[in-house]
Structures are given as C-alpha cells and as structure tokens.
C-alpha positions as CSV (number, residue, x, y, z in Angstrom):
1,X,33.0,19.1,16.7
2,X,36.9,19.0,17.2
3,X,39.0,16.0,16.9
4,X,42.3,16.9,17.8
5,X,45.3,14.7,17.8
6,X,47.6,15.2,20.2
7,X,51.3,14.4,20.9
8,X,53.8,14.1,23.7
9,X,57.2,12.1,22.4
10,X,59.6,11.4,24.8
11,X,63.0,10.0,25.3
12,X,61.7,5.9,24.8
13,X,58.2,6.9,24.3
14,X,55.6,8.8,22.1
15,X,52.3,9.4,24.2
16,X,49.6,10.1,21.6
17,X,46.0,10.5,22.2
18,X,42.8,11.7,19.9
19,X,40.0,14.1,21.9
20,X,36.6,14.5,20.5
21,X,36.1,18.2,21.8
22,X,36.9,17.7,25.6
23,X,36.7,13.7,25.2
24,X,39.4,11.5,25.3
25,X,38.6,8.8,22.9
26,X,42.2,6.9,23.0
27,X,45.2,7.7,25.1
28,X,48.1,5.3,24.5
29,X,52.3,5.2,25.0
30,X,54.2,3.9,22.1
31,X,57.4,2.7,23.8
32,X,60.6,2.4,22.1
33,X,63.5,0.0,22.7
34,X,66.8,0.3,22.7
35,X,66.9,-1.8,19.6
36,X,64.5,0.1,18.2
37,X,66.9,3.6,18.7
38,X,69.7,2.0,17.8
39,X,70.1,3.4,14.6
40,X,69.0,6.5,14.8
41,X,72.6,9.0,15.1
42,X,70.6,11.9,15.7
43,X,66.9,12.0,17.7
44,X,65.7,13.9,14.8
45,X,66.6,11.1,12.6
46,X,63.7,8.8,14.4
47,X,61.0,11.2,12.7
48,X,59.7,9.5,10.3
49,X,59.8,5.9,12.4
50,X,57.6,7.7,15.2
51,X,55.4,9.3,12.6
52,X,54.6,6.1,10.7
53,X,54.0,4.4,14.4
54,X,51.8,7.5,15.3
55,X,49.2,6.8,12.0
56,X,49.5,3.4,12.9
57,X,48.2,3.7,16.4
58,X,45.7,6.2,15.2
59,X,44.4,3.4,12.5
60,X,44.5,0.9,15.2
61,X,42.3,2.7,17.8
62,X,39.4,3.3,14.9
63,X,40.7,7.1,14.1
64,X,41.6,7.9,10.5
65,X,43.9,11.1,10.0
66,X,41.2,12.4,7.6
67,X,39.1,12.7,10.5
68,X,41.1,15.1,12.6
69,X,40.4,18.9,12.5
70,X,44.1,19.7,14.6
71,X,47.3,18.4,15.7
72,X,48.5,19.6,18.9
73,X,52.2,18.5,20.1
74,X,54.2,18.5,23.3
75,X,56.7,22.2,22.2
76,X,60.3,21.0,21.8
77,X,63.5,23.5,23.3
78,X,63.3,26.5,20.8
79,X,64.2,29.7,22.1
80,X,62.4,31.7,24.7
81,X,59.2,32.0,23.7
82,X,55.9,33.1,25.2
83,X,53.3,31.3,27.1
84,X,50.2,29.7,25.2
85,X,49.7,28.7,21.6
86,X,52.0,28.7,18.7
87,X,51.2,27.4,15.6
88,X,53.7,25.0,14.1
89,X,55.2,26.7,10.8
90,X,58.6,26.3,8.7
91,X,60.8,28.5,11.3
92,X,59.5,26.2,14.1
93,X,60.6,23.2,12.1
94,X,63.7,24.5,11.0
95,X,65.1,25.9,14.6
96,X,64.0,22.4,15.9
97,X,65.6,20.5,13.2
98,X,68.7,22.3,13.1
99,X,69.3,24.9,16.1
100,X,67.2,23.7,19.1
101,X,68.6,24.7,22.2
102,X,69.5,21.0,23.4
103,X,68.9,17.4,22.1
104,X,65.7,16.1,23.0
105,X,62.4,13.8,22.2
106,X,60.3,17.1,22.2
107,X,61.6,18.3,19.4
108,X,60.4,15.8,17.1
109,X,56.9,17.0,18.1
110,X,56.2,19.8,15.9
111,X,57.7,18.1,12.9
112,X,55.8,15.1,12.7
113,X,52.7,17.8,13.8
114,X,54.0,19.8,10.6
115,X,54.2,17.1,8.4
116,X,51.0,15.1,8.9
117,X,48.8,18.6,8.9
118,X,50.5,19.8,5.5
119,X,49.6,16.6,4.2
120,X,45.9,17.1,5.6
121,X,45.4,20.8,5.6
122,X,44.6,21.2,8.8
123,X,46.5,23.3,11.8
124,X,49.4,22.0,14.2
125,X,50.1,23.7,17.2
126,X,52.7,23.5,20.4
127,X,51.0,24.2,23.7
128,X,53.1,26.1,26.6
129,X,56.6,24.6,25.8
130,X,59.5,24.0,28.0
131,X,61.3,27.0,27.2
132,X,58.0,29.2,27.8
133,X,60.4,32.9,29.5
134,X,57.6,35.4,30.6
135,X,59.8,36.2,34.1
136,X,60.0,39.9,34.8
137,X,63.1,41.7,34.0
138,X,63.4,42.6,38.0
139,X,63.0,38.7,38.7
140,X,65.7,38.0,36.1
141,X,69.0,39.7,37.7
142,X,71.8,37.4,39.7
143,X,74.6,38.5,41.7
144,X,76.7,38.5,38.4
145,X,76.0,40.2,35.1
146,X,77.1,37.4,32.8
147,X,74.1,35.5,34.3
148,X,70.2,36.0,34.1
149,X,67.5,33.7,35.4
150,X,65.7,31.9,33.6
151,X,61.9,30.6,32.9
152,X,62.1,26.9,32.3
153,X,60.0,24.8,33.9
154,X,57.2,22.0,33.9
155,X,55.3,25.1,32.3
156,X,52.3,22.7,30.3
157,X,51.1,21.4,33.8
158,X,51.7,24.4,35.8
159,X,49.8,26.9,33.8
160,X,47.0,24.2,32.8
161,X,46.7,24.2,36.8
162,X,46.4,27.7,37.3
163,X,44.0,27.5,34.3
164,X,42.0,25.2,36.1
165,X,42.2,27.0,39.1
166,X,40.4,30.1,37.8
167,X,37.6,28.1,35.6
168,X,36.9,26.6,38.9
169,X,36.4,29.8,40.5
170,X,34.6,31.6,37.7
171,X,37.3,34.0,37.4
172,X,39.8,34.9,33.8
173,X,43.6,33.7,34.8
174,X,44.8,37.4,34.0
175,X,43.1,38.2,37.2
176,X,44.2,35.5,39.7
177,X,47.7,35.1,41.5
178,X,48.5,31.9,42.5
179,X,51.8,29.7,43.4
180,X,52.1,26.6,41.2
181,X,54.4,23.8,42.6
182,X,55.4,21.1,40.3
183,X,56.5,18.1,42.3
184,X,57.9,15.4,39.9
185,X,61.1,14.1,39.3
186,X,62.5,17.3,38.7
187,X,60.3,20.2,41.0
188,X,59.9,23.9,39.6
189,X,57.2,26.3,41.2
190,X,55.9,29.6,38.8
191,X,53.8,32.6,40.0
192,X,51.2,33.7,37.9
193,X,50.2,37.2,37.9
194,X,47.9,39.2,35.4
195,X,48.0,36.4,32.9
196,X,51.4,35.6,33.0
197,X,54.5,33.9,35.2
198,X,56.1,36.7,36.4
199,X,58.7,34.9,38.4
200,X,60.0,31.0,38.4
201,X,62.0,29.2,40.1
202,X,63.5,26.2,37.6
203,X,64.7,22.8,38.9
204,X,68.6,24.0,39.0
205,X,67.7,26.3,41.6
206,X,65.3,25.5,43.6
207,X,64.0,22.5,45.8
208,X,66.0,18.8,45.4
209,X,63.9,16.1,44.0
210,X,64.0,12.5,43.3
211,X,66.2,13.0,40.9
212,X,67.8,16.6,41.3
213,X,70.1,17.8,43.3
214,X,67.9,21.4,43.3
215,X,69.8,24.5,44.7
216,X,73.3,23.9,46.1
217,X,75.9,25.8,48.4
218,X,78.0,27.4,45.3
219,X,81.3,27.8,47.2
220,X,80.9,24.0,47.5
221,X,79.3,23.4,44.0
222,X,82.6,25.2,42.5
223,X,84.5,23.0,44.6
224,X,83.7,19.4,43.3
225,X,83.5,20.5,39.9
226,X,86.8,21.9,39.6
227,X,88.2,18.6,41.2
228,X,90.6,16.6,39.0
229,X,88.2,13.9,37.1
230,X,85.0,15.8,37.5
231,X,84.3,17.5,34.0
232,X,80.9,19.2,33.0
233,X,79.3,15.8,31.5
234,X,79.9,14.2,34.9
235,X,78.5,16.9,37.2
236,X,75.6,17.5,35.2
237,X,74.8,14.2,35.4
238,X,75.3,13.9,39.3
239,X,73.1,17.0,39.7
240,X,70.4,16.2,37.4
241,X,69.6,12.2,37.4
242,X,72.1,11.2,40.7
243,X,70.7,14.5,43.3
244,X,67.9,14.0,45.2
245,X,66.8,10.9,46.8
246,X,68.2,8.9,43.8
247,X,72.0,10.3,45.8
248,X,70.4,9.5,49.0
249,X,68.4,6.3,48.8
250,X,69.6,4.6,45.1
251,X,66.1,5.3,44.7
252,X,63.9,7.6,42.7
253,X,60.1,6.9,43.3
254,X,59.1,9.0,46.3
255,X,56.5,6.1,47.5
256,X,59.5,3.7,48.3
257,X,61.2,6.6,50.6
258,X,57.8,7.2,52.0
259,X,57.3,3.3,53.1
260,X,60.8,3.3,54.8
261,X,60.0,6.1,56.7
262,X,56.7,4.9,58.0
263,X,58.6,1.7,58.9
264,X,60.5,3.8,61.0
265,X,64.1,4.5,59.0
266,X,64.9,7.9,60.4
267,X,67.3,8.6,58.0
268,X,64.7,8.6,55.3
269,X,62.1,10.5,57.4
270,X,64.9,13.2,57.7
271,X,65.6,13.7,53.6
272,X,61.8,13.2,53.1
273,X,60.7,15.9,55.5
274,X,63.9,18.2,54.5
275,X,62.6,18.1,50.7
276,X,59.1,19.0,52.1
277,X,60.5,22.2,53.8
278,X,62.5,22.7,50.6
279,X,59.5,23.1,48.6
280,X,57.7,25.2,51.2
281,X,60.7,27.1,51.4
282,X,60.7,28.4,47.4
283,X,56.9,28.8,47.7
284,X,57.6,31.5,50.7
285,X,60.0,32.7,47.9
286,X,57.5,33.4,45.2
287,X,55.0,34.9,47.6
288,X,57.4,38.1,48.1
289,X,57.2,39.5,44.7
290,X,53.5,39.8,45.1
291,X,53.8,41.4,48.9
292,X,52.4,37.9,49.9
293,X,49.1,38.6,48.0
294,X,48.7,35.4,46.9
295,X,44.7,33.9,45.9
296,X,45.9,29.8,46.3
297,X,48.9,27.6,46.8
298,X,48.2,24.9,44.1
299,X,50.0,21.7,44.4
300,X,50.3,19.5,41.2
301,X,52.5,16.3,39.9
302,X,52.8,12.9,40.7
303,X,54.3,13.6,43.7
304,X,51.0,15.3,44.8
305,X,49.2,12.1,45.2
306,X,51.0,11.6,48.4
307,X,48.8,13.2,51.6
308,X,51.6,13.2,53.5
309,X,54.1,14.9,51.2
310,X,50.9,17.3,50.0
311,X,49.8,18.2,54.1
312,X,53.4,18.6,55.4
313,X,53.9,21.4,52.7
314,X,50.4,22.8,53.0
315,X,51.0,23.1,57.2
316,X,54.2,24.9,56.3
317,X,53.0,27.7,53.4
318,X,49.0,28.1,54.8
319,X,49.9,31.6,56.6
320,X,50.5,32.7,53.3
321,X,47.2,31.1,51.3
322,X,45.3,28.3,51.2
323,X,46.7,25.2,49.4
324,X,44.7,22.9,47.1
325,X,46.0,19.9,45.4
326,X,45.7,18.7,41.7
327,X,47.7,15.6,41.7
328,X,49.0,14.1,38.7
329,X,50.8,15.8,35.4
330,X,47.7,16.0,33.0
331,X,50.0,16.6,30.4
332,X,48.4,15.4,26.8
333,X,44.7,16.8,28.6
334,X,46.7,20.1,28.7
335,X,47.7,19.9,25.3
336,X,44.4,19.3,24.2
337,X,42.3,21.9,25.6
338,X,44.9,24.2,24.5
339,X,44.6,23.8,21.1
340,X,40.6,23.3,21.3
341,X,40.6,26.8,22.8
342,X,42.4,28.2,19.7
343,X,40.5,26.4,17.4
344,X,37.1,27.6,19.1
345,X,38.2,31.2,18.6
346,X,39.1,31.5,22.5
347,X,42.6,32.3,22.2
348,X,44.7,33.5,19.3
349,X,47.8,31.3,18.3
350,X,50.9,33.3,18.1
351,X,53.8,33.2,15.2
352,X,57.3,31.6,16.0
353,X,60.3,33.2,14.1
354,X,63.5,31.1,14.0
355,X,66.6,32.2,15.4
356,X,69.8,31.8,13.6
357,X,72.6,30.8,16.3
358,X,75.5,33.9,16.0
C-alpha cells in the first residue's frame, strides 16, 4: 500500500494532499499572506517556511512523514524536458534553485520534495511539468529562424485527461489521438499522438482567455509595444493578466460574463461567443497535423463546467470528432497517480541533468 504525499505550491498558496493508493485521505490549501511573504527577497527563500507548514499540516490531518512511501510535487520551470516522471535529484534542485527558467512558486516543489525524502529515504518525483517540450520538429518552425514554438502548457491536466480518456476506453495512450483543450484562466490545447504531444498551441498564441490576451495581429502587437511608455514589463503584463475578458469586462471569472449575457448585455454575449469560436478555431488547428484523424475532442478546466461554453465549442469542432468533457483541473489527483504508477512498476521515472546557462 502507497501513501504518497503530494505537492502543488503556488504563488500565495501550497496545495498539499496525502493518497492512500488511489485514495485521497486529506486535500488542503495552505494560503499565504502578504505579511507572511514579506520577507522573503527571493521565492526560493520561502522554502523552508512552506516546508515546516507542509509537516505541520501533514501532523495536523493524522499523517506522520514516517508513514509515506513517496513525495510527488507540482515540476517547477526547468528546461525542456520530457513528458511523465522525473525523479527529483541534486541537478533538479540545483537548476531550480539557481537557473530556473523564470521566478515562480513551482519551483520550490521539488526542493522541499528533495529534502523531506532525503531525510526519510524514500523517492520524490515531479509529474508532467510546465515546461514538458515533446512538439515535433515540423510543428516547431515560425516564419522567422530566430524563433521556434514552443511546448508549454497546462501539460499535468491535459495529459492526465488524455490518460483518462484511454483507461476509459480500454485502450494504451500511445495508441489514441485526441485534442485536449485546457480552458482556465490562461487556455492551451495539445495533441497527443503515439504517446506523446506532437503539436501545442501555448496560451501566447492561441485562444484569449479570462485573463490572456491569446494570439494577436503582430503588425499591431509591434505597434503598441514600441509606443513611447510601453516597455516589456508593461505589455507583458497587459497581455498576460489584463487580455481577455479581464480587458473587456474588469472581470476574470467566466460565470459573471456568462450571467450578463443571459441578462441580455450583447456586448458580453459577443466576447463570450468570440472566445468560444477562438477555441474551436485552434482545435480545427491541431486536427490538421493528424489529416483530421482525430479519436475525441476532450474538453477539461474550470471553464469546462459551463454547458454553454462546453456545447457552443462542441457544435463548432463535432465534424471533426466527438467531444466529451472533463471539467475541472484535477491537478494534485494527477500528480498522484503519476507517481503511484512509477512506484507500482507501471512507468519508469526518467533522470533530469541540469543545464548550466552559457
């Protein structure tokens, strides 16, 4: 019998659970003030905080750390890596501590995983991190040469979708093809194909969201951020928290768009419906590089709970397959029975070597 710990840390949160095999037998947030952050220069400089707030939820919910058999973390921004599991080592703890690839919560993941496992001999694992790259070299090439697409994306809950998808249907995921949508505050969509995402399309490029402003005319984008008093911190910030229906509506919870236009605001029927088509849009996108050969259109993300938002897509994209919904983000379930697949011998955890920044 398993009992894995597992860990998702966010910007003013830690989401830690314990699973007995497939059971959940706490799930819990740990939120962090502002006070509480304060102090901290660097987010890696919270570690030891979140880790002593981490045993200390585990003690409270009747778990003792002797008890567990794993430790399974959210993966933080390392390099392009690979799909599946990696198990946390001293390369992984070093790129995160000192070279990630941007500041973030997720990084402190695998170093508290590291540090509470070495201290009980057991293994730590990340799960399908954010920076998972599998896209195919011929899905990779722009119109210029000093740029190359790339695989980021909501890849925990997409892939734990398709995953499902195939259990479901008695069939191994290398030998489905399906069309994973995302829809949260930022959207992404991934095809898998032969047991891997062959081709992505990332939230910077594809539909807007609540919060994102998605794909934009570049002649235009080029255009505002050259403009005198628009620098890089201020337009990523318009196109990654102020896009969307947040530049729209003020607003970035899809339910209060939703409401206004039921209550008959056409504007917001408009932007609603238009984001609708724009996911539809980059689903018909995916669907090419497999000659339209697609098994399901799976729709996943909290987003997904809406039947409106979920049939409007599914009426647009059903000529190419059928659509079936798994709302919500599943995220720490995901990171669960990922790591209770390694640790039953079902999939092999791979090795992460650091990369020293040139």
């Amino acid at each position: 019998m398993e009992k894995i710990l597992v860990m998702n840390p966010g910007s003013t949160s830690t989401k830690i659970a314990v699973y007995q095999d497939e059971t959940p037998l706490f799930v819990e947030s740990i939120e962090h003030s502002q006070d509480e952050l304060k102090p901290f220069e660097n987010i890696i400089d919270q570690y030891e905080m979140r880790k002593d707030l981490i045993v200390a939820t585990m003690e409270k919910n009747g778990v003792h750390k002797e008890d567990l058999t794993a430790i399974v973390s959210r993966g933080g921004l390392l390099p392009p890596i690979k799909a599946g599991a990696y198990r946390v080592n001293e390369d992984m703890v070093w790129q995160l501590t000192y070279a990630p690839q941007n500041e973030h919560a997720s990084n402190l993941g695998a170093v508290i995983a590291n540090a509470i496992a070495t201290e009980l001999a057991i293994p730590a694992y990340i799960y399908d991190a954010v920076t998972v790259d599998e896209l195919e070299p011929l899905a990779k090439v722009t119109g210029l040469p000093e740029m190359q697409r790339k695989g980021m994306g909501h890849n925990l809950n997409m892939r734990a979708a398709a995953m499902k998808y195939a259990k479901e249907n008695n069939k191994p995921y290398r030998d489905i093809s399906v069309i994973v949508a995302h829809l949260g505050g930022g959207i992404t969509l991934s095809l898998h194909h032969k047991g891997q995402i062959v081709d992505m399309i990332s939230d910077d490029e594809g539909p807007f969201s609540p919060e994102r402003a998605g794909g934009l005319p570049a002649f235009q984008v080029i255009d505002m951020a050259t403009r005198e008093g628009m620098g890089k911190k201020a337009m990523m910030k318009k196109v990654k928290t102020q896009g969307g229906l947040m530049g729209y509506f003020g607003v970035n919870d899809t339910r209060i768009v939703e409401k206004m236009m039921m209550d008959g605001d056409e504007k917001a029927k408009l932007i609603y419906d238009a984001m609708i088509l724009n996911v539809a849009r980059n689903i018909a996108k995916l669907a090419v590089y497999v000659d339209g050969k697609v098994d399901n259109i799976i729709l996943t993300g909290g987003i997904a709970y809406s039947e409106y938002f979920t049939k409007e897509v599914a009426k647009r994209v059903e000529f190419i397959a059928p659509v079936i919904v798994y709302a919500g983000e599943n995220e720490m379930e995901s990171l669960a029975l990922g790591a209770l697949r390694v640790q039953r011998g079902e999939e092999e955890a791979k090795t992460f070597k650091k990369v020293v920044p040139q």
